[in-house]
Phi, psi and omega in degrees: 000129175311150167281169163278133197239121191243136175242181208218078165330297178005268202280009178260298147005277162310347184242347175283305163330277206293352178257356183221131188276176199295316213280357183291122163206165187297174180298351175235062158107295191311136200279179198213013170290298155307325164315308185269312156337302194277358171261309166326314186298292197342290197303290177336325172311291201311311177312302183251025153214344132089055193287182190256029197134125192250132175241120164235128181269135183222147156309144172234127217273340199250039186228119161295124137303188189272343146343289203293313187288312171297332190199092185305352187268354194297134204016039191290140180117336210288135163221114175273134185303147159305330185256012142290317195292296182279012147267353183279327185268337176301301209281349184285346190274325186313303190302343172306310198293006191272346175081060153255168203261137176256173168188122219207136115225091202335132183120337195250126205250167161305330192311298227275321178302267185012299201263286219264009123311274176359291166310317190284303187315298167294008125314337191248036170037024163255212184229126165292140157233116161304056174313119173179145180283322207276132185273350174289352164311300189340324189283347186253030173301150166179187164314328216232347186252113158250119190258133168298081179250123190315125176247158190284171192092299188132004180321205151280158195291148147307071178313130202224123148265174155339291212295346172270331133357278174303337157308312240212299194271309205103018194177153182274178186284001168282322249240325193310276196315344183250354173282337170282333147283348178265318194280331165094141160239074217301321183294334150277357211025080171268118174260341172089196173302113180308119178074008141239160184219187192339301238255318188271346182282309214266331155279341150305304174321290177324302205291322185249343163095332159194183085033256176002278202304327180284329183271333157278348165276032161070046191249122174070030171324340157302329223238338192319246161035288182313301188296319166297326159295323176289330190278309159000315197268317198296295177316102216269165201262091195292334153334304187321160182260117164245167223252159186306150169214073178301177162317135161189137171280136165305112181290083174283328200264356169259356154300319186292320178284268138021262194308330178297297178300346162253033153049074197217054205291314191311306177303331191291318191278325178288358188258350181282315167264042181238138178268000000 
């Protein structure tokens, strides 16, 4: 049975932006760097794992989570270019028209569709593959679930399993939300436990097996409260709703038309000829 290939819109977005220059733009003006970046990764995804169905996931940027509600410091600072935002408001219906599955709501970070696509398919005894930059994906590693992650140069994703998890942290992918509560995530502004880091959250782990364990032996007895929280924030939510993904092949040539109609003729012609 084919996987289910699930993405992280965001974070691909985001790297297609910052990689391609700005001077890239549609026929009336508008930029096109993310847009066409991010169609390009797709087809290349779709292209070399051939899933039996793609699911793309997005933040919805003007909706607080519960994230957001716990802890007003949680990604505070984050400021986005305008001509990011509006291709970011742009890319889920193009990805609708190739007739791949979005999956976008309040309440909801791209993280939580990621685990709860996942969770399901794998209930339903099939397998995943994750695309995503964001390393809190690691927890959702598993026998049946593999996450892609984009390496520098443009090479093929890192495929991340348990043993690369385990390899790369020091811990298992169950193990991840409380080592990012003990170790802190500056990118979210998690700050964590005082006076750990990487090498000591993750040799903590080992030593007691979790967050719990650690905290029942009286360990960061200041901070416990704190800590349950950070892992809270750290835990994408298998719960979210996502929307059904039957088998279905990418319609590239109503992608192509689409992309024609927003004045995106280079991408519209490399999607006219993709198979």
């Amino acid at each position: 049975m084919r996987p289910l290939l699930v993405v992280d819109g965001d974070s691909f977005a985001h790297r297609a932006y910052h990689a391609l220059p700005k001077t890239m733009r549609r026929s009336d003006g508008g930029p096109a760097n993310a847009l066409t970046g991010f169609m390009d990764m797709l087809h290349r995804l779709w292209s070399t794992e051939r899933p039996r169905a793609v699911l793309v996931a997005w933040d919805t940027l003007d909706h607080p989570t519960y994230r957001h509600r716990v802890s007003p410091d949680y990604q505070a600072g984050r400021e986005f270019d305008a001509e990011l935002l509006e291709q970011l408001d742009l890319l889920p219906s193009l990805v609708e028209a190739a007739g791949l599955v979005v999956a976008k709501g309040p309440g909801y970070e791209a993280d939580d569709f990621l685990a709860a696509a996942a969770a399901r398919e794998e209930g339903e005894g099939g397998s995943c593959l994750v695309a995503t930059s964001d390393r809190d994906a690691y927890q959702l590693a598993s026998a049946r679930t593999t996450i892609l992650q984009p390496v520098r140069g443009g090479g093929p994703p890192a495929r991340i399993g348990p043993d690369e998890v385990l390899a790369r942290y020091g811990v298992r992918p169950e193990q991840v939300p409380d080592f990012i509560a003990l170790r802190g995530d500056p990118s979210d502004r998690i700050p964590g436990a005082r006076g750990i880091g990487a090498v000591r959250a993750a040799a903590l782990l080992q030593e007691y097996g979790s967050l719990d364990a650690l905290l029942a032996a009286g360990r960061f007895a200041a901070e416990a409260d704190l800590l349950r929280l950070y892992r809270s924030i750290a835990t994408l939510d298998r719960s979210a709703p996502v929307p059904p993904c039957p088998d279905v092949a990418p319609d590239w040539s109503a992608a192509a038309a689409y992309a024609r109609d927003l004045g995106l003729d280079g991408l519209a012609a490399r999607l006219e000829r993709a198979r």
